[in-house]
C-alpha positions in Angstrom: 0.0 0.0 0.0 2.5 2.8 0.9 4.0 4.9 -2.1 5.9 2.8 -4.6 8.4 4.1 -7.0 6.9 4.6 -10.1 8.3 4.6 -13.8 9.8 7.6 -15.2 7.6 8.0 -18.3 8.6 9.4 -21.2 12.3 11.5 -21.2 12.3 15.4 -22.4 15.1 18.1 -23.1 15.7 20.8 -20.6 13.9 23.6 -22.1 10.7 21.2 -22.2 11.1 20.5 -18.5 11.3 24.2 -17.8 7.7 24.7 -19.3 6.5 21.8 -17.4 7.7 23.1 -14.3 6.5 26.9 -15.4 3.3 26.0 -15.9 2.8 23.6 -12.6 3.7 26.3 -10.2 1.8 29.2 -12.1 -1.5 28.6 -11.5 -4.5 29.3 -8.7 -1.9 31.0 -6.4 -1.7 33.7 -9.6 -5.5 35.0 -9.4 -5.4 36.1 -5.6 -1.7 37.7 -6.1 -3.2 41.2 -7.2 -5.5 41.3 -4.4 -2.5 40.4 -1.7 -0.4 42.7 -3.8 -3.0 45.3 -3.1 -3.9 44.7 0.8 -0.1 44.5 1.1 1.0 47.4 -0.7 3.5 47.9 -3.4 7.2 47.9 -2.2 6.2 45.6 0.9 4.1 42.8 -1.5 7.4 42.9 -3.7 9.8 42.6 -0.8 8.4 39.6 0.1 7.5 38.1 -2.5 11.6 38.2 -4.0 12.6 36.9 -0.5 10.0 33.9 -0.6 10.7 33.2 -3.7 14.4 33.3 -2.9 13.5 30.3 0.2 11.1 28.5 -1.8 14.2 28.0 -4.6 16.1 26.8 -1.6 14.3 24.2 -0.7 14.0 23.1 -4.2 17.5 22.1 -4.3 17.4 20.5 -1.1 14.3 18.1 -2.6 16.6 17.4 -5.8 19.4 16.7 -3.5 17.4 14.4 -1.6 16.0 12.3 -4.8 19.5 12.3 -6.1 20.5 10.9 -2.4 17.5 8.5 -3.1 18.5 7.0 -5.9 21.9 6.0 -4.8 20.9 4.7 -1.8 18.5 2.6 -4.0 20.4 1.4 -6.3 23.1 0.0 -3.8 20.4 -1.5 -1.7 19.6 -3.5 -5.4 23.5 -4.5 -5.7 23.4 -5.6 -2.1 20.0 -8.0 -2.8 21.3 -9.1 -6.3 24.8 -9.7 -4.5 22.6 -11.6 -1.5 20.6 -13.4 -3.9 23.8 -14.6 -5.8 25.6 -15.9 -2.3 22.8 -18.2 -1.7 22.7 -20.3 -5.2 26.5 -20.6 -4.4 28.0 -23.7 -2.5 28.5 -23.4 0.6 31.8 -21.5 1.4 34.5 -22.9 2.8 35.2 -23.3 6.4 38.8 -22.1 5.2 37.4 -19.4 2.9 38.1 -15.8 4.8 34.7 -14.4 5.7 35.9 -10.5 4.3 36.8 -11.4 1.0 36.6 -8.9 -2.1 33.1 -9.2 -2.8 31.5 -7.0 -0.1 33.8 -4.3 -1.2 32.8 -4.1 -4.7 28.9 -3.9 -3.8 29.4 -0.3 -3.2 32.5 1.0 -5.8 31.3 5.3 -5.1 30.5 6.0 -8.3 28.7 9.3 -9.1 26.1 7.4 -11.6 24.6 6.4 -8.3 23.2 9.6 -7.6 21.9 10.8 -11.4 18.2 10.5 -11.2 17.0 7.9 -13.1 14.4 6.1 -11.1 11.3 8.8 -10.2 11.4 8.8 -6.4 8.0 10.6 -4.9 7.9 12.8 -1.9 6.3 9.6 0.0 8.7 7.0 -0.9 11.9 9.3 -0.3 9.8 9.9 3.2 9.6 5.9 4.0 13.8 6.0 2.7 14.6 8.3 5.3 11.9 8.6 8.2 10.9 6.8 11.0 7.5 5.6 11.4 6.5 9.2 13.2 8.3 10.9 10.7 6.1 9.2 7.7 3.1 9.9 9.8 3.8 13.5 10.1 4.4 13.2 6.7 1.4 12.1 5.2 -0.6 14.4 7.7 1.3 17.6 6.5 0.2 16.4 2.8 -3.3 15.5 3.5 -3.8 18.9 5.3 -2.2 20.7 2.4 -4.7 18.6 -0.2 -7.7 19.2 1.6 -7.1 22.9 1.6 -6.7 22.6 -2.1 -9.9 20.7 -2.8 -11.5 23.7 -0.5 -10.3 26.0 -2.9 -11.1 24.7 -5.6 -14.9 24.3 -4.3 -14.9 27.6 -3.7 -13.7 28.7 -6.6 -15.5 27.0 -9.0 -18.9 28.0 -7.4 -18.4 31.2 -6.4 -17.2 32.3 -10.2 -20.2 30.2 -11.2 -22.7 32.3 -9.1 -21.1 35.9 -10.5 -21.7 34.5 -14.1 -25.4 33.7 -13.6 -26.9 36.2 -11.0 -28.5 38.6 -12.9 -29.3 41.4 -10.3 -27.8 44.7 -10.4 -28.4 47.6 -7.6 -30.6 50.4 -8.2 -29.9 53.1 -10.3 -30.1 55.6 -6.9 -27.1 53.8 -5.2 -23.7 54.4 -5.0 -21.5 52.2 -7.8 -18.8 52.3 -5.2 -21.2 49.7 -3.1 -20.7 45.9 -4.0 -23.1 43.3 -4.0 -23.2 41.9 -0.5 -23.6 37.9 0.1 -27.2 38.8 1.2 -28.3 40.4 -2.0 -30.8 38.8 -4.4 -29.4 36.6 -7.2 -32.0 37.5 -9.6 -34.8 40.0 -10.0 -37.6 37.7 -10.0 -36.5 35.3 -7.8 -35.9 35.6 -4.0 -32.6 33.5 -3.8 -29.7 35.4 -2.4 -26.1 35.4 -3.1 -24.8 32.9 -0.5 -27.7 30.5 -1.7 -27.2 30.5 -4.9 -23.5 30.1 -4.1 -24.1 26.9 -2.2 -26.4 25.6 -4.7 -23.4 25.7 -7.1 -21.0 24.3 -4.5 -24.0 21.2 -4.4 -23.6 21.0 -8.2 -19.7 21.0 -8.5 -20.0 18.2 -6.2 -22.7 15.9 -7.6 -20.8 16.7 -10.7 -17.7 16.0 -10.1 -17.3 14.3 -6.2 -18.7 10.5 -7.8 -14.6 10.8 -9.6 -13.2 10.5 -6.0 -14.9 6.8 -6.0 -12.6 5.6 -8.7 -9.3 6.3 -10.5 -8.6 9.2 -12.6 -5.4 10.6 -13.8 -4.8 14.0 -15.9 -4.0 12.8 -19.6 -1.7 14.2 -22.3 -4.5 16.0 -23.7 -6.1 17.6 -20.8 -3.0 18.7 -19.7 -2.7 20.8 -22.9 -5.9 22.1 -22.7 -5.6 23.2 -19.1 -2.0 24.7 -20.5 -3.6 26.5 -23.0 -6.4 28.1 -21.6 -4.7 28.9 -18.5 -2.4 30.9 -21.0 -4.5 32.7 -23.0 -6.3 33.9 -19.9 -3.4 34.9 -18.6 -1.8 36.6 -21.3 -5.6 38.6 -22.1 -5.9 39.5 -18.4 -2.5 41.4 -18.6 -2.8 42.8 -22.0 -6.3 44.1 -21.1 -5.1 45.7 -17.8 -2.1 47.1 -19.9 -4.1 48.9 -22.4 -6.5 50.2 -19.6 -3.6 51.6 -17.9 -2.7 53.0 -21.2 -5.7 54.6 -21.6 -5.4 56.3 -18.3 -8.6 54.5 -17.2 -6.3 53.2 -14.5 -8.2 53.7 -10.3 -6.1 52.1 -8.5 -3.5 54.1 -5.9 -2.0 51.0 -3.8 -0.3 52.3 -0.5 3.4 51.6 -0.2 3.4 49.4 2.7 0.5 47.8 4.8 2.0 45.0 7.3 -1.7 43.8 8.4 -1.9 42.4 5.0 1.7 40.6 5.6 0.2 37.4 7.0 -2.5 36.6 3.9 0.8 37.5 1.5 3.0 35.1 3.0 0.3 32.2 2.5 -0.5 33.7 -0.8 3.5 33.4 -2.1 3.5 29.9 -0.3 0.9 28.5 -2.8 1.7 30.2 -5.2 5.9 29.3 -5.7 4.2 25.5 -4.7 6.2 22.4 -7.0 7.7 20.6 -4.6 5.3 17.7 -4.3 5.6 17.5 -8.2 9.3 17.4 -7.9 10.0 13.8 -8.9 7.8 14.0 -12.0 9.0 16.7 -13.3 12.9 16.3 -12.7 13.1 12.6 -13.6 12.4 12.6 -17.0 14.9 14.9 -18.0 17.4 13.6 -20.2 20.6 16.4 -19.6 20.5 17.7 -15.9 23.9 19.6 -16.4 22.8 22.7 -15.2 19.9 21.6 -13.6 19.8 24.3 -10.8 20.7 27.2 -13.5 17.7 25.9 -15.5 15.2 26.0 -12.2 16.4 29.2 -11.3 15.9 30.8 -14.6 12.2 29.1 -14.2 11.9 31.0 -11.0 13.0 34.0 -11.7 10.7 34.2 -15.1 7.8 33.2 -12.5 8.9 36.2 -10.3 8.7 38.6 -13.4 5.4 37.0 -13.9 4.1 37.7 -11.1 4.6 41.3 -10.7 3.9 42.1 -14.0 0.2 40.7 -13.3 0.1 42.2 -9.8 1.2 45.2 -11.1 -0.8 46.0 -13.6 -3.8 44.7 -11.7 -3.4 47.0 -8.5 -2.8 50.1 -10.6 -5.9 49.5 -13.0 -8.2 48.2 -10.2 -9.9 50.6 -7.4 -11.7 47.0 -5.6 -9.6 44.1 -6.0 -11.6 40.8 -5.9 -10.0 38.1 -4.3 -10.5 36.0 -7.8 -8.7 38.5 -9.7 -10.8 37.1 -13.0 -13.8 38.1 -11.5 -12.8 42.4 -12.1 -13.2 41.8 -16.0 -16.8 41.2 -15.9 -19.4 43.8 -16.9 -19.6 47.4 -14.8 -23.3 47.1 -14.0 -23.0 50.9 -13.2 -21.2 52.3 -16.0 -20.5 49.8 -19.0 -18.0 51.7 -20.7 -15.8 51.7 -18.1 -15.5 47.5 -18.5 -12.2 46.5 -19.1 -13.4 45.1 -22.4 -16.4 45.0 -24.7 -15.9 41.7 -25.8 -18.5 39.8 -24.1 -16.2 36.2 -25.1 -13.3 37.8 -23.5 -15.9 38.5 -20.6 -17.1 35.3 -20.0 -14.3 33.6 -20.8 -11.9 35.2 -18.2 -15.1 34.7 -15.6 -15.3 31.1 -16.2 -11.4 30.4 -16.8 -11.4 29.1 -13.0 -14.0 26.5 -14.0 -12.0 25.1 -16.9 -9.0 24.7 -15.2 -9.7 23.4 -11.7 -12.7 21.1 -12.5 -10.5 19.2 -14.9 -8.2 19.2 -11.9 -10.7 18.4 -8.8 -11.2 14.7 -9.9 -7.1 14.4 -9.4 -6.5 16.1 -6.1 -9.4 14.7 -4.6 -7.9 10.8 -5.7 -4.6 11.8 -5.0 -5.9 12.9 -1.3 -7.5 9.7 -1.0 -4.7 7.6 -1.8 -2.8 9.2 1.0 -5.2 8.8 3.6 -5.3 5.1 2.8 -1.1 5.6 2.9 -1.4 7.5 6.2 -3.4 4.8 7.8 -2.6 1.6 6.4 -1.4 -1.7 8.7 -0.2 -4.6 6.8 -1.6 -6.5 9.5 -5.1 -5.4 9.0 -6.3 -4.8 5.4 -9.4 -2.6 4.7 -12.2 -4.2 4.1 -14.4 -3.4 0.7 -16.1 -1.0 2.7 -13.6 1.4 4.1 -11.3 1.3 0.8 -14.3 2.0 -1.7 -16.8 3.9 0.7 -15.3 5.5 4.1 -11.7 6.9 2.6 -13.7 8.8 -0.9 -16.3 10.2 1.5 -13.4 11.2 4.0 -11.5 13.0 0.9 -14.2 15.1 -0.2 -16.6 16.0 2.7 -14.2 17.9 5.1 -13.9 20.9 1.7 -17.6 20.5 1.1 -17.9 21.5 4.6 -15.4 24.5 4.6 -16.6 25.7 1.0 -20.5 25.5 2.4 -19.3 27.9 5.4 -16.8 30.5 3.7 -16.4 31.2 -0.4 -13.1 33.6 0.6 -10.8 32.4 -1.6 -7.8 34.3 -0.6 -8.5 33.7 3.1 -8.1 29.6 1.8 -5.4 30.1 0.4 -3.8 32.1 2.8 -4.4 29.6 5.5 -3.4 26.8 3.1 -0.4 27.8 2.4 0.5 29.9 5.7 0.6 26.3 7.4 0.3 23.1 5.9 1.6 24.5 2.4 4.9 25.8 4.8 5.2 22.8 5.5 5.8 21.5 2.3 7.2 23.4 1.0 10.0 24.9 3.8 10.0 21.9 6.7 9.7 19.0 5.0 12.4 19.6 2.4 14.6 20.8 5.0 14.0 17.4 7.2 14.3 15.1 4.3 17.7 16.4 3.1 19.1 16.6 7.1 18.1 13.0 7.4 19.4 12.5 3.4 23.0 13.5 4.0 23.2 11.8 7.3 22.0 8.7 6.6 24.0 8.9 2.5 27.5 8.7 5.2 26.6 5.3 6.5 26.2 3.5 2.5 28.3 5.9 0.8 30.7 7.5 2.8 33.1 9.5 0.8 30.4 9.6 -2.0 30.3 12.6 -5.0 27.1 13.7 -5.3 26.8 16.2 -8.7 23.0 17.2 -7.7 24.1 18.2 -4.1 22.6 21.5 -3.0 24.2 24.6 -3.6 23.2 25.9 -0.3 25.2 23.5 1.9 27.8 25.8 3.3 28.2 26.0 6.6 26.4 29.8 6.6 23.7 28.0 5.2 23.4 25.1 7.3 25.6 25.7 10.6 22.9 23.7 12.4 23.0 21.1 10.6 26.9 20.7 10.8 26.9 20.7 14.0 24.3 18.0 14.4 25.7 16.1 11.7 28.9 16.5 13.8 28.1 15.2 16.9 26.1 12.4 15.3 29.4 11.1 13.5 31.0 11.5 16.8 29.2 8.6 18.3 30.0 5.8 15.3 32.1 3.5 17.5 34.6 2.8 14.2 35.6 6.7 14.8 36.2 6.2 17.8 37.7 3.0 18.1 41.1 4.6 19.7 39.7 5.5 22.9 37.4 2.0 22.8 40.6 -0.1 22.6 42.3 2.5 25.5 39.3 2.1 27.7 39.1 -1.9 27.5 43.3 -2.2 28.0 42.8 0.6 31.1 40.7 -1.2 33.0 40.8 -5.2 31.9 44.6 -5.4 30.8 45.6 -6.6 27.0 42.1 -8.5 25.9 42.3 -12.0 24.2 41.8 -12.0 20.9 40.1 -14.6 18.0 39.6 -14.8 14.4 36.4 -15.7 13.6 36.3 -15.7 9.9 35.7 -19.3 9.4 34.0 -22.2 11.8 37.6 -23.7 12.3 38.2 -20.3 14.2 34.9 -20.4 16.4 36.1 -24.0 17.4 39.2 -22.3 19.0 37.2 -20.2 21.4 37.0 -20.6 24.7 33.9 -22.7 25.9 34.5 -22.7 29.6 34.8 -18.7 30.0 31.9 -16.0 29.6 32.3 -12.2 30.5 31.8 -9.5 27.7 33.4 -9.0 23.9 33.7 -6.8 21.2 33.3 -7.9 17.6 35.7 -6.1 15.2 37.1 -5.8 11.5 40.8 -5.2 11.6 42.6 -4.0 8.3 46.7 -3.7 8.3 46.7 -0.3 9.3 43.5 0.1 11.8 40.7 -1.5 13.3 36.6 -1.0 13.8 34.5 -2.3 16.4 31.1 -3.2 15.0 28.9 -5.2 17.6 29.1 -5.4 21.8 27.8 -8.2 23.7 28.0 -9.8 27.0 27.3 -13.6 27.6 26.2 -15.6 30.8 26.8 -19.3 29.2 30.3 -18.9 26.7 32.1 -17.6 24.3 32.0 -20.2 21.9 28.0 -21.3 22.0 27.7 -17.4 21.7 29.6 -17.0 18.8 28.3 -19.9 16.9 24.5 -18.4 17.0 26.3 -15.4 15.4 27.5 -17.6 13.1 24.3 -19.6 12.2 21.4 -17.2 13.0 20.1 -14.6 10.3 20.1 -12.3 13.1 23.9 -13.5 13.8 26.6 -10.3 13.1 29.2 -13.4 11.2 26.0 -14.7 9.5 24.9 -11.5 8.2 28.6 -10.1 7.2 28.8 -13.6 5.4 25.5 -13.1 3.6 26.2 -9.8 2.5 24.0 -7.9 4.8 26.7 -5.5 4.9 29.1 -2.9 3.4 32.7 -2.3 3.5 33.4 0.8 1.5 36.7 0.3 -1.0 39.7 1.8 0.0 43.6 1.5 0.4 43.6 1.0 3.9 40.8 -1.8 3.5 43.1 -4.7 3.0 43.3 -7.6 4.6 40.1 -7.3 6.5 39.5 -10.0 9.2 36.8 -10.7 11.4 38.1 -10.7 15.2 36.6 -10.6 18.5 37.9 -9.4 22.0 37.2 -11.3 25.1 37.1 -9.7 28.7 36.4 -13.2 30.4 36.2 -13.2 33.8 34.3 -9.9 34.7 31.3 -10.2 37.5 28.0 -10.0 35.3 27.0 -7.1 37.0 30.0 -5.0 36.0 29.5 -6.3 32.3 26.2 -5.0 31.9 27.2 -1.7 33.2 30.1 -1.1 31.0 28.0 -2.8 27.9 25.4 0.2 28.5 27.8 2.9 29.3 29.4 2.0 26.0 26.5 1.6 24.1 25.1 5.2 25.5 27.7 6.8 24.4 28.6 4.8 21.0 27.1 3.8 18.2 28.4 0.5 17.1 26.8 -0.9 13.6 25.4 -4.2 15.2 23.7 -3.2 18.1 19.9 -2.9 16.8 18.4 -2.3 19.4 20.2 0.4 20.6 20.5 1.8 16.8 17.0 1.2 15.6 18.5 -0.8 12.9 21.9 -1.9 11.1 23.7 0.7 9.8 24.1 -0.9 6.7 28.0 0.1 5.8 31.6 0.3 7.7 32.3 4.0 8.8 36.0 4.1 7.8 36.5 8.1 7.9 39.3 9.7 10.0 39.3 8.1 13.4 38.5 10.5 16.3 41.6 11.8 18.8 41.3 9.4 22.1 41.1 13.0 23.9 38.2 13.8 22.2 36.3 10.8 22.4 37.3 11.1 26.2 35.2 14.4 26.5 32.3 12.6 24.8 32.3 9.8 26.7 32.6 11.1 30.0 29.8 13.5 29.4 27.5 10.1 28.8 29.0 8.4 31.4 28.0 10.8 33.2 24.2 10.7 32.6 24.4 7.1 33.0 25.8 7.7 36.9 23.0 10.4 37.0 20.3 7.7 36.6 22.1 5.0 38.6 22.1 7.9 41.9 18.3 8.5 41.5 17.4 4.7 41.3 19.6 4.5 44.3 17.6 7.3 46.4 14.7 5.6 45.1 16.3 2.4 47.3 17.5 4.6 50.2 14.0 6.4 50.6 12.2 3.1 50.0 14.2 1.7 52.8 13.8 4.5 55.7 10.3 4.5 55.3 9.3 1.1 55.0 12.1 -0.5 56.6 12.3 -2.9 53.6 12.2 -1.8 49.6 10.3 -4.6 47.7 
């Protein structure tokens, strides 16, 4: 059920993928810009709108950089399987056969063709790659928030442009023309209905119309898409030409004020929805044949987009007294004066009046599947399927009723898509980028350390992301291979020179000790250093121990033998072997305690439960000053005698007042 990846489709040039990506983020967010632009004012409105579109580029790196990170990690995971898959049709190796031969070396060779994007990654799957299971929850909710605010808009849109069209009634000739039609106003002359009513009536139709689509699965075809394209075009291009030759004309009422910060809030969600591609990211990059250049190209595309949009906004506060929030709704007639309409053309008229219609009814039916798909996504347990009912009935309704609701109460569509954007559209479009490619570059230094990623972000200098250094930092600080110095140190200081056995082969387990037990260290050595990987403590032996390492699938020998795991390539990778330290000897109590101390303040591969999983490759970079690690792990060991004192007071209180602490 979760997000699969899906096929890449058809590949394009550059300049094709630049219209593709044009004409996904131009699009609703464009009609309520002259209104924010206006509310705003001028300089402020344009401010903001250069320094959001400045972030909102950002973050579009870091999604590339994370689909580029994506890919590699997928594509090594595919060489580890195949490898895997290859191992078991094999004969059984060798009991004199070394158990770190060549082969787990070449399963990761660092080439950059690991991270061109050629397998289309969505914003879901790269979320399962690199989350935890709260993470992909948070996820999903951040997407389905940011869908359902789209299907609101859209059924308010629709309506509310359907209602101006057909409502016939005009004021009387004795009031003011700088008085609007109010919500309570009659639709027509002869009929009683007001505004809001008739409003709602068309919110009922849109979604008897269109709301049965939700129930099954639609997808937006080559041909729609160029009809969407092409109308949403020629509307454009008429509404600014129009407003132009107004202007011209000198038939220009609008004075917008310079700056207005009340309006700041509504412009901020406004520029949110309107620089929105990132959840379109994958489908648009993938297919691209040449990404040299690929962040040159984007930003080209935004800064067209920003011209764009102060040329519309511009032209639309200066010709426009009363904004409406739909800015295709102030090229209808002028029931007061009819030569001061924009145009005479009553196909121009009705066109630009209906132009939301065209465009996002074609592109309800997708949203609103989409939306459903993620709530099954969000929800899903492999352990207990839907039933008929709750996949074909309960998740449609769920998709579609919560906008009915919301476009039934309010038809503001600027206030929408200010709130749509202002939160779950943030979200998006600043948080979730900036998570994924954190958790990205992290994790891309446990499978491809030393890797050369061509599509990395531009904006990963440390003014950029000192935070995440720093982080990044201290979480390589803990891998146990960095700081295997101070880990040999500490077992000499305070056990003497440890006893040491290959395990590479079952001839070596069979020269372990079976009469001693205490605590051990599994470890690769090469000729010029060694890595801990795995710490364990045993109350039977050392040898029974080491052969369910050797036989289990949860072993640490059985999985480096079956290929489980990574050793990167490198000079000083030679002549690995598999060893293991034995403290025999030790009281079981004082095992324990140095196994956690260790484990608190290290992170060796093996430990699962400590790690929330195999770190699925050797960490060979520079090893970390014994000093150094020193500071680290004294600060640990310090929480860890923290939390041993209270659990003692616990015992001492427990004592004086009952006498006897059960």
């Amino acid at each position: 059920m979760p997000e699969q990846i899906t096929e890449t489709g058809e590949t394009y040039s550059r300049a094709v993928g630049l219209i593709y990506i044009f004409n996904l983020i131009v699009g609703t967010g464009a009609l309520t810009m002259p209104n924010a632009f206006s509310t705003s004012g001028w300089l402020l409105s344009l401010i903001t709108v250069i320094l959001l579109a400045i972030i909102s580029y950002l973050t579009v790196t870091f999604v590339t950089e994370t689909m580029a990170i994506a890919n590699a990690k997928i594509k090594i995971g595919q060489r580890i399987a195949v490898n895997m898959v290859n191992e078991s049709y094999e004969d059984e190796t060798s009991e004199k056969e070394p158990l770190l031969g060549n082969s787990s070396t070449e399963i990761f060779n660092n080439s950059v063709s690991d991270f061109e994007i050629t397998e289309r990654v969505e914003l879901g799957q790269m979320a399962a790659l690199f989350f935890n299971r709260v993470g992909i929850f948070l996820f999903y909710l951040c997407m389905v928030l940011y869908l359902y605010g789209d299907l609101a808009i859209y059924a308010a849109a629709v309506p509310k442009s359907l209602r101006d069209v057909i409502c016939t009634y005009k004021l009387e000739s004795n009031v003011s023309c700088n008085k609007t039609l109010e919500e309570t106003d009659k639709c027509w002359n002869s009929y009683g209905t007001s505004r809001l009513q008739a409003y709602r009536i068309m919110v009922a139709v849109f979604i008897v119309c269109l709301g049965p689509f939700t129930f099954f699965n639609v997808q937006k075809t080559k041909y729609l898409q160029i009809f969407t394209t092409i109308t949403r075009w020629l509307a454009f291009i008429l509404m600014i030409v129009l407003a132009a030759i107004r202007l011209e004309k000198g038939q220009g009422t609008g004075h917008p004020v310079v700056a207005d910060f009340s309006g700041i809030p509504n412009l901020f969600g406004v520029c949110i929805y309107s620089f929105m591609c990132h959840h379109s990211l994958p489908s648009l990059i993938t297919p691209i044949r040449n990404k040299k250049g690929l962040y040159g190209l984007i930003f080209s595309d935004f800064t067209l987009i920003l011209g764009f949009y102060a040329l519309i906004s511009f032209t639309g506060i200066y010709s426009f007294n009363n904004l409406k929030d739909l800015y295709t709704l102030n090229f209808l007639p002028d029931d007061c004066d009819p030569s001061r309409s924009v145009t005479n053309v009553k196909f121009f008229e009705y066109f630009l009046a209906l132009f939301p219609v065209f465009t996002l009814s074609t592109n309800f039916p997708i949203i609103s599947v989409t939306l459903r798909n993620n709530l099954k996504t969000m929800f899903y347990n492999e352990e207990r399927p839907y039933s008929w009912f709750v996949d074909k009935i309960v998740f449609p309704v769920a998709a579609i009723t919560p906008p009915v609701i919301v476009a039934i109460i309010t038809n503001e569509v600027e206030f929408l898509v200010g709130i749509t954007g202002s939160y779950a559209g943030a979200g998006i479009q600043y948080v979730i980028p900036a998570i994924l490619v954190y958790c990205a570059r992290k994790e891309v230094t446990n499978f491809s350390p030393g890797h050369v990623n061509p599509l990395k972000s531009p904006f990963k200098h440390v003014a950029w992301d000192k935070g995440y250094r720093c982080v990044y930092i201290e979480q390589m600080s803990k891998h146990a291979e960095r700081n295997a110095p101070f880990i040999r140190w500490f077992i000499r200081a305070l056990w003497g020179d440890h006893i040491c056995y290959d395990v590479d082969t079952e001839n070596d387990i069979d020269q372990v000790p079976d009469n001693q037990q205490g605590m051990f260290i599994f470890y690769i050595e090469s000729d010029e250093a060694w890595y801990p990987i795995y710490i364990g403590i045993t109350s039977r032996n050392f040898r029974v121990r080491f052969y369910e390492h050797y036989k289990t699938k949860t072993g640490v020998i059985y999985q480096l033998q079956n290929g489980g795991f990574v050793i990167p390539r490198d000079d000083k990778m030679k002549n690995l072997r598999l060893k293991a330290a034995l403290i025999p000897h030790i009281f079981p109590i004082e095992a324990k305690m140095m196994e956690s101390i260790l484990l608190e303040a290290f992170d060796f591969c093996f430990n699962v439960e400590e790690n929330g999983g195999i770190r699925m490759m050797l960490d060979i970079g520079s090893q970390i000053h014994p000093k150094d690690s020193r500071h680290y792990f004294d600060k640990h060991f310090g929480n860890v005698m923290k939390e041993m004192k209270i659990v003692l007071n616990k015992y001492d209180r427990g004592t004086e007042n009952h006498g006897q602490f059960n």
